[in-house]
N, C-alpha and C positions, 0 to 999 in steps of 0.2 A: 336496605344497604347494610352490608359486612358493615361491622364496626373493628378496634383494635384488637379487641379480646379476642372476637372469632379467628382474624385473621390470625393472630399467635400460634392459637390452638391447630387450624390447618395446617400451617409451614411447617408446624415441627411434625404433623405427619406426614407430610407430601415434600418433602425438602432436607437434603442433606446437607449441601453448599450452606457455607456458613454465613453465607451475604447473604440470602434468603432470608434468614431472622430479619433483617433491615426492612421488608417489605411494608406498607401502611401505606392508608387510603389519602387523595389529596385534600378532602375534606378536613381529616385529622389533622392534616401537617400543614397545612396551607401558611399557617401561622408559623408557622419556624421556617418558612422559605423568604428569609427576610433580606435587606439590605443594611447596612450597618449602617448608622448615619454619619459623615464624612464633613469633617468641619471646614472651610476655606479653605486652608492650608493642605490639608489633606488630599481635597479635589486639584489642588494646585500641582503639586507633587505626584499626584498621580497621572495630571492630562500632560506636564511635562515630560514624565517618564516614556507615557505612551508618542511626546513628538519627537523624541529622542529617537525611538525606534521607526517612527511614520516616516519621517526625513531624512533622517542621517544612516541605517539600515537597512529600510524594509527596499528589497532590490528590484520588486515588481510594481513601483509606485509608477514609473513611465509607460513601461508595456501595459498596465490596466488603467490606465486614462487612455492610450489609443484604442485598444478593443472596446471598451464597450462603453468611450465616452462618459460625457457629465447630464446627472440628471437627479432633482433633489428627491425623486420616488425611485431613484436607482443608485447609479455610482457616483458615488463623490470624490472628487481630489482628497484623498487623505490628508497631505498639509494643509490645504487650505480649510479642511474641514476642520481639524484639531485646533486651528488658529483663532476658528469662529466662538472654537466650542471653545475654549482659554478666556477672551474678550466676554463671553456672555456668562461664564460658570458663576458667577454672586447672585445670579439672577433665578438657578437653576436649583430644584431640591435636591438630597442624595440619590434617589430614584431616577430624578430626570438627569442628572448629570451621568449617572453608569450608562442609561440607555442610551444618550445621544453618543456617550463616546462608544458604546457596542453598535451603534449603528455605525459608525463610521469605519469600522473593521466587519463590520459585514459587510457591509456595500463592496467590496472590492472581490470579494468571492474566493476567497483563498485560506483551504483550511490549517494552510501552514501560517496567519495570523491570526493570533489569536487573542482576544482581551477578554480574562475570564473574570467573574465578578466575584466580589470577596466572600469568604465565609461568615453565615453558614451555608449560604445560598451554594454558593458553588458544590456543595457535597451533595446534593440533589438530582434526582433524575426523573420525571413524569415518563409516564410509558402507559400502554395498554398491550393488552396480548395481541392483537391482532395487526396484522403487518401488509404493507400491500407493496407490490411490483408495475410496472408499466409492461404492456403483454400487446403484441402487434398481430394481427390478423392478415387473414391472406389477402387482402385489396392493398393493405400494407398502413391502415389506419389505427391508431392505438389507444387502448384504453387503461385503465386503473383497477386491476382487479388485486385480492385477496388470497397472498401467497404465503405467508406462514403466519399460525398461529399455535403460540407458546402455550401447551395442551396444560404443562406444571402451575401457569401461575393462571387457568380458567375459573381452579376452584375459588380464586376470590373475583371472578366478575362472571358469574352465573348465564348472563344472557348471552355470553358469546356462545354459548349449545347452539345456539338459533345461526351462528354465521359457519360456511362451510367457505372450505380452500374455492377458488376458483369463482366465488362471486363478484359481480363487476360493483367499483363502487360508485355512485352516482353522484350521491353528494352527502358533503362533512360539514355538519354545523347548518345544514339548510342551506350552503351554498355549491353549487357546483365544483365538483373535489377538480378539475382540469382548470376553476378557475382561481382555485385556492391556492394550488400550485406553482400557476403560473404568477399572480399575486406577491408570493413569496420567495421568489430566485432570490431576490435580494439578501433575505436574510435567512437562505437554507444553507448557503457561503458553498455550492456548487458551482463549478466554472462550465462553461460554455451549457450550449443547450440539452447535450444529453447528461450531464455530469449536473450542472443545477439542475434540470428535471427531477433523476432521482434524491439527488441534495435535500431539494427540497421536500421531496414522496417522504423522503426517511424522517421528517421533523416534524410529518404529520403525527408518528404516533408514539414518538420518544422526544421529549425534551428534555437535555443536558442544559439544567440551570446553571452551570459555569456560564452560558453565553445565553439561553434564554429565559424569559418571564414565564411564570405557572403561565399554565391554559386557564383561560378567565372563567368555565364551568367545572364543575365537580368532578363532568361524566360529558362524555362525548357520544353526540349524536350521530351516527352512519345513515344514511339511505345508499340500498345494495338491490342488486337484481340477483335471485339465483341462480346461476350455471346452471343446476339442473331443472328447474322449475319455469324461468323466466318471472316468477314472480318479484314484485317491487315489496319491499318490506322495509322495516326501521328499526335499530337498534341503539339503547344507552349502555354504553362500557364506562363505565369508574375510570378516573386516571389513577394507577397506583404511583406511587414515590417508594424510590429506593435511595436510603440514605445510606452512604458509607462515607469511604475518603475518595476526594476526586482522583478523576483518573490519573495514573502520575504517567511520568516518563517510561516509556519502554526501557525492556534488562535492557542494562549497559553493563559489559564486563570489566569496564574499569572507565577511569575519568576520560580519558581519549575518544571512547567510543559517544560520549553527549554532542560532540561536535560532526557526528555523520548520523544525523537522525533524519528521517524527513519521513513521517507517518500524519496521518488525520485519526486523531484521538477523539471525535465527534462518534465516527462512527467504529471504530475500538471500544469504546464503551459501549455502544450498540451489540458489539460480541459478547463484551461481559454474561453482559445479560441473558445474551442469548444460550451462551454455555451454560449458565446458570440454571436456563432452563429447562436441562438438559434436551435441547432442540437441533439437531443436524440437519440440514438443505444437502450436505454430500452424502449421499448413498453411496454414487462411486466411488469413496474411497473408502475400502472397506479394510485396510491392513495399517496400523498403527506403527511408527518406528520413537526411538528413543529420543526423537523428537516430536513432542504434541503440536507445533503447528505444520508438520510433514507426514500426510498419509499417501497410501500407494494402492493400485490394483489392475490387475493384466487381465485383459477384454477380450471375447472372441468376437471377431467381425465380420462375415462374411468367412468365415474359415480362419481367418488370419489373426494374431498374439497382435494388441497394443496396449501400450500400457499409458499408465497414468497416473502423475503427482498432482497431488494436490497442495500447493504452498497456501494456508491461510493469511499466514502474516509474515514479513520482511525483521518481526521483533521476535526468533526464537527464545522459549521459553528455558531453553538449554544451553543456551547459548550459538554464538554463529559455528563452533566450529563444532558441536553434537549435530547439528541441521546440518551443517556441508558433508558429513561422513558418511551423515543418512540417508542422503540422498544418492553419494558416489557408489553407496554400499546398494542401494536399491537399482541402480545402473548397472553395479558389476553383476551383481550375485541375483534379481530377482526380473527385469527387462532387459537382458541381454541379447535374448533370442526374440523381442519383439520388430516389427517392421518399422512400426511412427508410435510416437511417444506423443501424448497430450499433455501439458503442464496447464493446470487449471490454475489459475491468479485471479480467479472471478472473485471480488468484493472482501480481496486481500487491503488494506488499508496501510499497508508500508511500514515503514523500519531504519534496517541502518541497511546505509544505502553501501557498505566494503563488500557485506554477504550479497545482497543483487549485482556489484560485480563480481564477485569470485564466483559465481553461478554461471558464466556467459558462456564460460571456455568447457564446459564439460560435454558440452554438445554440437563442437565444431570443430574439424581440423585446423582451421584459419587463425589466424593471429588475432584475438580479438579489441577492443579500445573501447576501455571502461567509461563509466559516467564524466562527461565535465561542466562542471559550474564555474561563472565567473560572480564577483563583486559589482557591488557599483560603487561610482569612484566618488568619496565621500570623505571630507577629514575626519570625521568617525570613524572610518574606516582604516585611517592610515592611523590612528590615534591607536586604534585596539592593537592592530598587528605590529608596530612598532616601540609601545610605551605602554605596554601591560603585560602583565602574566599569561593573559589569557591566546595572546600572541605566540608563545613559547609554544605552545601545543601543535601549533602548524605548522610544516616541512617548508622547506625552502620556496618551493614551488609557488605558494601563495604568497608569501612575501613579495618573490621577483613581479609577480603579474601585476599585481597594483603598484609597487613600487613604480614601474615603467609608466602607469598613467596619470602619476602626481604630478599636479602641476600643469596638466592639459584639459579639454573642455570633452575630451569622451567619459559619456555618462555611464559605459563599462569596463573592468577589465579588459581582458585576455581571458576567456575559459582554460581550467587545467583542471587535474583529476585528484581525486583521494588516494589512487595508488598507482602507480609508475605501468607499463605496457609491461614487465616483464612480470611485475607481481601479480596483474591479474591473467595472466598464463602460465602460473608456475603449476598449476594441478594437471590443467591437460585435457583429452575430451574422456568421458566416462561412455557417449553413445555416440553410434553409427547411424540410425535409423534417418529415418524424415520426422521434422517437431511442427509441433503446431502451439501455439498459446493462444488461450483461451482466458480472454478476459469480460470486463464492461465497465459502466461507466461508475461501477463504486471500486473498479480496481484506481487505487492512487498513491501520490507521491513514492516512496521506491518500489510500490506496484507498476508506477507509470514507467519508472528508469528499467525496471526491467523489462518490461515489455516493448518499452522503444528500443534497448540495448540490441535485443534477440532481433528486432525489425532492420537495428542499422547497422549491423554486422553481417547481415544477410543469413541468419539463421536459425529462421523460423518462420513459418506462416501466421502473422495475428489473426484468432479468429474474433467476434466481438460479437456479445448479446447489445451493444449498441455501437453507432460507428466511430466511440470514441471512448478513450480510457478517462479517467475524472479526471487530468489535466492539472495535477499538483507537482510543478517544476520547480523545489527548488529545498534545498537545504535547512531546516529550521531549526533554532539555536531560541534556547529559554530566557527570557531576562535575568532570571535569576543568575544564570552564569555571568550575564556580563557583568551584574553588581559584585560576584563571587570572586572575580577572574581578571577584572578593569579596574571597578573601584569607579568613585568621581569623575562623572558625571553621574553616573549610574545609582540608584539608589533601591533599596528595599521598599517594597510598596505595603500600605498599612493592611490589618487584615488578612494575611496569609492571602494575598489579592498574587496574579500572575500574571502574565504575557510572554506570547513569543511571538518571533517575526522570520519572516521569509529572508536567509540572509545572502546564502547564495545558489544565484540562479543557473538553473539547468538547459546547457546547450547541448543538443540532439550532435552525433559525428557518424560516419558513415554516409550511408546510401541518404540522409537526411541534414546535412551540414549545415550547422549555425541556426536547424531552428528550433522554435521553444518549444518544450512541453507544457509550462503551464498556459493555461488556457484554452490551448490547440491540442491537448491529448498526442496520444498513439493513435493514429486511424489505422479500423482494421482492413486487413487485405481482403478480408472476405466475412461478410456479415451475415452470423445465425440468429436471428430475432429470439428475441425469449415470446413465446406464446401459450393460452391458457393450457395444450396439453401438457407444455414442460413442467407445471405447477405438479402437475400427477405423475408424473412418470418418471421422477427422479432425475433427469438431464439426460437420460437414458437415448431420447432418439435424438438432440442435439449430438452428444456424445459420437451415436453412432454414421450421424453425418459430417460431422469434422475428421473423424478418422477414414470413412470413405474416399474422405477428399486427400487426405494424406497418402493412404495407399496407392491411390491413383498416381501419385506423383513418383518421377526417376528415382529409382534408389542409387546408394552409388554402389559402383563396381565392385571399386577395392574394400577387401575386408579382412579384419586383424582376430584373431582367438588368440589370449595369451591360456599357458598351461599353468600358471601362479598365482598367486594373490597379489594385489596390488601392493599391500604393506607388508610380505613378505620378507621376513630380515634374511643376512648374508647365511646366517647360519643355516635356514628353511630351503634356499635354496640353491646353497656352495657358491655365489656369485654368477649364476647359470640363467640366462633365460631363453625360454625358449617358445618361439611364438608363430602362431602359421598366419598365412600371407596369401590375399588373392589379386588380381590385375594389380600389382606395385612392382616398377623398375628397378629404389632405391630404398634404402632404409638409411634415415642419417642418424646419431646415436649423440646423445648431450649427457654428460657427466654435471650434475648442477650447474646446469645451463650452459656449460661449454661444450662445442661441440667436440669429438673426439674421433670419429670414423664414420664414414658413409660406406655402407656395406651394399653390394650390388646383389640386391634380388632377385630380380629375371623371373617373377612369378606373372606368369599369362595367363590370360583364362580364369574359369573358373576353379582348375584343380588348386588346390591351397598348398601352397610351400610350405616348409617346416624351416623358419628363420632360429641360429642360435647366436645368441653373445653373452661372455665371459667377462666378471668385471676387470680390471686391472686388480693384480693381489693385495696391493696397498690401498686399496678403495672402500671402506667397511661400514659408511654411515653417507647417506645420503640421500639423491634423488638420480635415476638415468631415464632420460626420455628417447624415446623411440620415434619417429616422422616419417611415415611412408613418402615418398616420391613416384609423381610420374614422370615418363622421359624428359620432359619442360619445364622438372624439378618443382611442380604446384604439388602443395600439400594434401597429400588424401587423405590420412588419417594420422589420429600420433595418439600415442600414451604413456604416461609417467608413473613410475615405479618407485617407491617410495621404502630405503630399507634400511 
């Protein structure tokens, strides 16, 4: 076994990334993955903080008592569960009192709750290099095979030369890896069955000591069959630990933007690492923009241009408006001449959920209706938004909706939005094509809002490597805020200790009204299994079947070529635009949002019109949008000019 010395000595040759230095064996560190010891009051203070949020907050405590019921080796009544834990905690050591109350936030499955445990533990992360996927076969039976392994961090666990991509696992720990899993739904905090599935797949071989205990061996035992061999073998991997600072909150560009979060930080740190290692699963995306979690690349298929974004995360690193430019800029200037566009959100882990809806409208002529979440109806609730600071932060809108259910026995609001119908259609569409999204079941929380967004707007095909997105519906909001922001009740927890809670929930609008995402996911329209060849071939022949399917589909008729840049100012181009036009009756024309002339365009067929308009002279800063018409005045296509 590597000891520390060796390992130092390796990183700094094989390791640039400065988290890398943090790397050690769990042998080494086992002792500094500790729990601070928590005196009565302490434990007091913290289990009431946590029923603060169990009770009077957390918005999915009714809907996950009906889904998946009460059971003491499953889900527990959150309240009732904390009440238990309250009555018996004198009775309980520091150790046992974290665990019972992390169990009682796990059992619910939801990785927008979270009770993380104090430092130093929290700064913790057990891992091995080896990674495995659920991979479905052609009789349509599935198994647990071995789909990335982090090549960077091998030189400190030697034996993994012996494991290759694509062997099936059989069993972990000498137990049946399909029984291990299934075992553990509970506390993988994966909702429904394909979404726990991989929940839990992914805890086999990373643990985030925020929420769980070291693996009780040093090194971890695999039994694997080989892909190419059929041979049965056995392998010991080292758990390594990577110490740094826990994960914190995704960029926020200012204090507003804490309150539209809804990400799974479990497996976000799962990225870290994975960047770290320097390890990519996207081949397809082979063109980088001045956004690092937005790459692009345009595909020949069968003769035919499709293109393809790949959005990792809903948390750009640039922030939301370098990712919306990046993307409008990759529509205008680099997929414009393709047919169907694939948007990959595969085991994007969410964000802030304003950029998932300012994303909806680029890809449809239609008017599109952003995310809505409602409250549940809670004097905590009326307490925050009424008689705190942290109140002031939310528009009218959330006020009025609970406002209207004080006082009565509905246990929700009213759903309403983060940003009004006209805000999120001020940009406009960027593409013409046919879209398809391409998700699965580690796409979540505003992975999920956008992928059901694109579903209930009608505009887009879901494609799914399972038949379900991971199913994280709903708004998540830190404790600390509310201590920051409320004040009393609310208190600072010892420890550098944390929590957050599910605050408001996500109702589905469109072709899917009133119902939930979390737990029920996005179901795709049409399901490409992930199977062992895709472990090898990059997503390449997925890829080239979801875009066959696309092609296949009606294009529309009508079609727009503008001659300008879209941020073209007055002076680039004298107030002038001019734009050709195919099958469109009408062009209607909006001056920052007002309309101002419908110009009759009379373009038939396929020969393209050459459409011109001229601003008004007094016009010199703003926005003019364009809206084709057919005779029935339905929207064919429109686009906004920004100058």
């Amino acid at each position: 076994m590597f000891k520390l010395s060796t390992v130092a000595s390796l990183l700094a040759l094989s390791f640039t990334t400065g988290a890398m230095a943090q790397i050690s064996y769990l042998e080494d560190t086992r002792d500094q993955i500790s729990i601070q010891d928590y005196s009565y009051e302490q434990k007091a203070l913290v289990a009431e903080q946590a029923k603060l949020l169990l009770d009077g907050l957390y918005v999915n405590k009714y809907a996950k008592n009906l889904y998946y019921g009460l059971s003491p080796a499953g889900h527990l009544d959150p309240v009732v569960a904390v009440d238990d834990l309250i009555n018996n905690m004198g009775n309980l050591s520091s150790s046992q009192f974290h665990q019972q109350l992390q169990k009682i936030f796990l059992s619910q499955r939801d990785f927008h709750l979270d009770y993380n445990y104090p430092a130093p533990m929290k700064n913790f992360v057990s891992f091995v290099p080896v990674h495995f996927a659920q991979t479905v076969n052609t009789d349509g039976s599935k198994e647990v095979r071995v789909n990335r392994i982090w090549q960077n961090y091998t030189v400190l666990a030697p034996d993994t030369s012996t494991v290759s991509l694509g062997d099936k696992v059989i069993a972990y720990n000498g137990q049946a890896v399909t029984d291990v899993v299934n075992n553990t739904l509970f506390q993988g905090g994966g909702a429904n069955p394909d979404g726990g599935f991989v929940g839990a797949l992914n805890n086999l071989t990373i643990k985030s000591h925020n929420k769980q205990m070291p693996p009780q061996n040093d090194a971890l035992t695999l039994t694997l069959e080989s892909y190419e061999t059929g041979e049965i073998y056995s392998v010991n991997l080292p758990w390594l630990v990577y110490n740094g600072n826990p994960t914190t909150q995704a960029n926020t560009e200012d204090n507003a933007a804490q309150f539209t979060q809804s990400i799974n930080y479990e497996f976000a740190t799962f990225k870290e690492l994975e960047a770290a290692a320097q390890d990519s699963a996207f081949a397809l995306a082979a063109n980088a923009t001045a956004e690092p979690t937005v790459t692009w690349n345009k595909v020949q298929v069968d003769g035919e241009s499709v293109g393809y974004i790949k959005i990792a995360s809903f948390s750009p690193k640039n922030g939301t408006n370098t990712a919306l430019v990046a993307i409008i800029d990759i529509l205008d200037n680099q997929l414009s001449d393709t047919k169907a566009l694939i948007i990959d959100v595969r085991s994007n882990p969410g964000g802030n959920i304003l950029y998932n809806d300012y994303l909806l409208q680029l890809f449809t002529p239609k008017l599109v209706t952003p995310s809505h979440v409602r409250f549940i109806n809670t004097p905590e609730n009326h307490h925050i938004l009424n008689n705190s600071l942290f109140g002031t932060y939310l528009s009218d809108n959330w006020h009025q909706v609970l406002a209207d259910v004080q006082g009565t026995n509905e246990q929700y609001s009213a759903a309403t939005s983060f940003m009004t119908k006209d805000a999120a259609n001020q940009i406009g569409q960027a593409y013409y094509g046919n879209v398809g999204v391409w998700a699965n079941a580690n796409t979540y929380s505003a992975g999920d809002m956008f992928t059901c967004g694109m579903q209930d707007n009608g505009i887009a095909t879901v494609f799914g490597q399972h038949k379900r997105t991971g199913a994280g519906g709903a708004n998540v909001i830190e404790h600390g805020l509310f201590v920051q922001y409320v004040g009393a009740p609310y208190q600072a927890l010892p420890y550098d200790q944390s929590m957050r809670v599910s605050w408001r929930q996500s109702v589905r609008q469109g072709h899917h009204i009133n119902a939930l995402i979390e737990d029920y996911g996005c179901v795709a329209n049409e399901v490409v299994s992930y199977n062992v060849e895709d472990i090898f071939d990059g997503d390449t022949q997925d890829f080239n079947t979801i875009a066959r399917k696309l092609l296949a589909k009606p294009t529309a008729r009508a079609t727009l070529a503008f001659n300008s840049d879209r941020f073209a100012s007055v002076a680039e181009t004298n107030g002038v635009y001019n734009f050709d036009v195919t099958n469109t009756e009408y062009v209607d024309v909006y001056i920052d949002g007002t309309k101002v002339k419908r110009i009759s365009a009379f373009a038939y067929g396929t020969q393209a019109k050459t459409i011109s308009y001229t601003l008004p002279s007094n016009v010199t800063t703003g926005t003019v949008q364009f809206v084709g018409l057919d005779s029935g005045k339905t929207r064919l296509w429109n686009s906004t000019r920004f100058f």
